[in-house]
C-alpha positions in Angstrom: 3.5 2.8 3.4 0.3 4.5 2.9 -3.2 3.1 2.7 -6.8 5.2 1.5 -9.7 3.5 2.1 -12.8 4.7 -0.2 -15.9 4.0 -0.7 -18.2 4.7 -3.7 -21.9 6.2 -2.7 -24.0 7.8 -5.6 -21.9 7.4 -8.1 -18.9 9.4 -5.9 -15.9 8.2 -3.9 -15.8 8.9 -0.6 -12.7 8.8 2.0 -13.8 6.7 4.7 -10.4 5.6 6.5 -6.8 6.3 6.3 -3.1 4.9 7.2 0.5 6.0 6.8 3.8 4.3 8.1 6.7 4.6 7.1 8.4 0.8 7.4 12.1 -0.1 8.2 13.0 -2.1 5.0 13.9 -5.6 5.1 18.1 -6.6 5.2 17.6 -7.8 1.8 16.9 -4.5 0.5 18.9 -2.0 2.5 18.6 2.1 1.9 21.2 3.2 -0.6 22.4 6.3 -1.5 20.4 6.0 -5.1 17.4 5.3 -3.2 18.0 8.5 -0.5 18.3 10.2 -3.7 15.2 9.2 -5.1 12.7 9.5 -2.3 14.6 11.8 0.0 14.8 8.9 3.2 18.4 7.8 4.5 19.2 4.8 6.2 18.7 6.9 9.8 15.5 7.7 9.4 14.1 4.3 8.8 16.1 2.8 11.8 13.5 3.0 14.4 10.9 2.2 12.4 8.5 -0.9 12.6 9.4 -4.0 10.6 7.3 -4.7 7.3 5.5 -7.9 9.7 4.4 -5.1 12.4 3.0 -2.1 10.0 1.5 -4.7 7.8 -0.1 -6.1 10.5 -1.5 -3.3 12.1 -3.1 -2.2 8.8 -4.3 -5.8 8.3 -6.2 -5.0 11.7 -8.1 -2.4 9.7 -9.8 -4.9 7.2 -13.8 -6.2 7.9 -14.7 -9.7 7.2 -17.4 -9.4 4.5 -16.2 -6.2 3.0 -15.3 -6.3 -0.5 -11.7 -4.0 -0.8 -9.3 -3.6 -3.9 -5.9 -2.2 -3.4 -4.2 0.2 -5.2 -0.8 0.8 -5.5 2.1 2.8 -7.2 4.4 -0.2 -8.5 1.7 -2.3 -7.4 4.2 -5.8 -8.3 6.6 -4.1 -5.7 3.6 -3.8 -3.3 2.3 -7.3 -3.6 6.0 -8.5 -3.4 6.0 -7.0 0.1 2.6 -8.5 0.7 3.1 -11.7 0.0 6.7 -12.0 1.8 4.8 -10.9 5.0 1.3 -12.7 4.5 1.4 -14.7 7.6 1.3 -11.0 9.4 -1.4 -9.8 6.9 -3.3 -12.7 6.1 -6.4 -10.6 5.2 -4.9 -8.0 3.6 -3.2 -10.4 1.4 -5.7 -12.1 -0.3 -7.8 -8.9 -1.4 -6.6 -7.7 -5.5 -3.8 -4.9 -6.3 -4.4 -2.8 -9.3 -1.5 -0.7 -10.4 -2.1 3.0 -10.7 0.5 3.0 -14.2 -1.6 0.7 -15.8 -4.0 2.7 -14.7 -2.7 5.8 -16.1 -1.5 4.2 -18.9 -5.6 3.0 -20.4 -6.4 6.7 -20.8 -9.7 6.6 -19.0 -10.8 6.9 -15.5 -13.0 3.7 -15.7 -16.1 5.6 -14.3 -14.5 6.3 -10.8 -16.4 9.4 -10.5 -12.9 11.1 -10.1 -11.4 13.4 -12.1 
């Protein structure tokens, strides 16, 4: 799980925060070898990592009242899947929007982000 948090000043984006966890997955959707082939983790390395409820949580923590965010995500259905099974850990971070970066991609223009 990885989180940017940006900020757009003057027509530019600007990091302002960042988070990265990798998160044990839940027993419903246990580390196979198709999914050690695609992104390289095994079943070992996730072991002694948090639960979804704790590194959701945490990153949750990082949210201000009264700040407007959007989410963006790779897969973003898979994200908000995640999201919204763990909401009561994340309350805040669930109700803010997901756009997904394929669609994204996939409308040929950068929608004025200022980034190239």
């Amino acid at each position: 799980m990885a989180a940017l948090a940006l900020h757009c000043a003057a027509g530019r984006w600007r990091e302002t925060g960042r988070s990265t966890s990798l998160i044990r997955p839940p027993a419903f959707a246990p580390v196979t070898a198709a999914t050690t082939a695609l992104n390289g983790l095994t079943p070992q390395q996730l072991a002694t990592t948090p639960p979804p409820a704790q590194a959701l949580a945490v990153l949750d923590q990082r949210f201000t009242t009264g700040t407007r965010y959007l989410l963006v995500a790779h897969h973003a259905a898979t994200e908000a899947n995640l999201i919204y099974h763990q909401r009561e850990h994340c309350p805040t971070l669930a109700r803010i929007n997901l756009i997904d970066t394929i669609a994204l991609s996939r409308s040929g223009c950068d929608g004025g982000s200022g980034m190239s």
